[in-house]
C-alpha positions in Angstrom: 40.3 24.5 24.3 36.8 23.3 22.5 38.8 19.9 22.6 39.4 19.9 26.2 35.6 21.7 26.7 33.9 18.5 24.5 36.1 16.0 26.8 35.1 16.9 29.5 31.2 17.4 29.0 31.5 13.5 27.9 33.4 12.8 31.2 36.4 11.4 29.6 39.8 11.5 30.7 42.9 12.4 28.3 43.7 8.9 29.1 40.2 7.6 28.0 40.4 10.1 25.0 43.8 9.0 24.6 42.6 5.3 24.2 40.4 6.6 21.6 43.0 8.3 19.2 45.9 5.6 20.3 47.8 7.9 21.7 49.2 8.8 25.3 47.6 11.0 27.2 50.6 13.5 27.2 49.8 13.4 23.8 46.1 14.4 24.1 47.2 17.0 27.1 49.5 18.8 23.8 46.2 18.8 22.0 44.0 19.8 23.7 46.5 23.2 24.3 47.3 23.3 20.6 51.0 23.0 21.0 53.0 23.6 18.0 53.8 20.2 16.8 50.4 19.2 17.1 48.7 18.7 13.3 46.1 19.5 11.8 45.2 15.9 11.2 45.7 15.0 14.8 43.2 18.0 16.0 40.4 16.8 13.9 40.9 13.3 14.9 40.7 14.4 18.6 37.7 16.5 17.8 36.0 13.4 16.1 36.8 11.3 19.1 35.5 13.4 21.5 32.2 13.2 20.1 32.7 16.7 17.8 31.5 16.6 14.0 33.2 18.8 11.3 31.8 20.4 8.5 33.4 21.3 5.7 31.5 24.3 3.6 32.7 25.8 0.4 31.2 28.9 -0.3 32.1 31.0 -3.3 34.6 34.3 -2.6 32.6 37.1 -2.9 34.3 39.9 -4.4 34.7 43.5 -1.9 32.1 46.2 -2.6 33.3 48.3 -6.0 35.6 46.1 -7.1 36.3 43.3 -9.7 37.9 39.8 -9.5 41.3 39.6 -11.4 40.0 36.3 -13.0 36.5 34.9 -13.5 38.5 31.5 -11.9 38.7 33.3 -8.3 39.1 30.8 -5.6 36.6 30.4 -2.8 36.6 30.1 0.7 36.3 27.3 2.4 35.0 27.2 6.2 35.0 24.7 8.8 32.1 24.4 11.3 32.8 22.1 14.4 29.2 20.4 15.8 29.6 19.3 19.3 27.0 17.5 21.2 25.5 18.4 24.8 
């Protein structure tokens, strides 16, 4: 939906969006609903073409209130922030 949202506020088509990502715009409509043979890969492309930005953060796992991590190698989170303009 924040595909189709960021499209549209740019006054693109899926057809003109489609052009960008050299795809069809069938394609872009599957997208833009998040259909389930739609990557990962192909979402951030689409996001990217509609004039989006994404941010990748790391930030380290912070452990819940009381209790210890297993190991002092814990993982941590990574988050992804989508910038859109207008």
């Amino acid at each position: 939906m924040a595909i189709r949202r960021q499209r549209e506020a740019l006054e693109l088509t899926q057809k003109e969006l489609g052009v960008r990502l050299k795809t069809s715009q069938p394609r872009v409509a599957k997208i833009e609903r998040a259909a389930s043979d739609v990557s990962l890969d192909q979402l951030v492309r689409a996001f990217t073409a509609a004039g989006s930005k994404i941010v990748v953060k790391s930030a380290k796992a912070k452990p819940k209130k009381g209790k210890q991590p297993k190991d002092k190698k814990s993982t941590g989170t990574v988050v992804l922030e989508v910038v859109t303009s207008k």
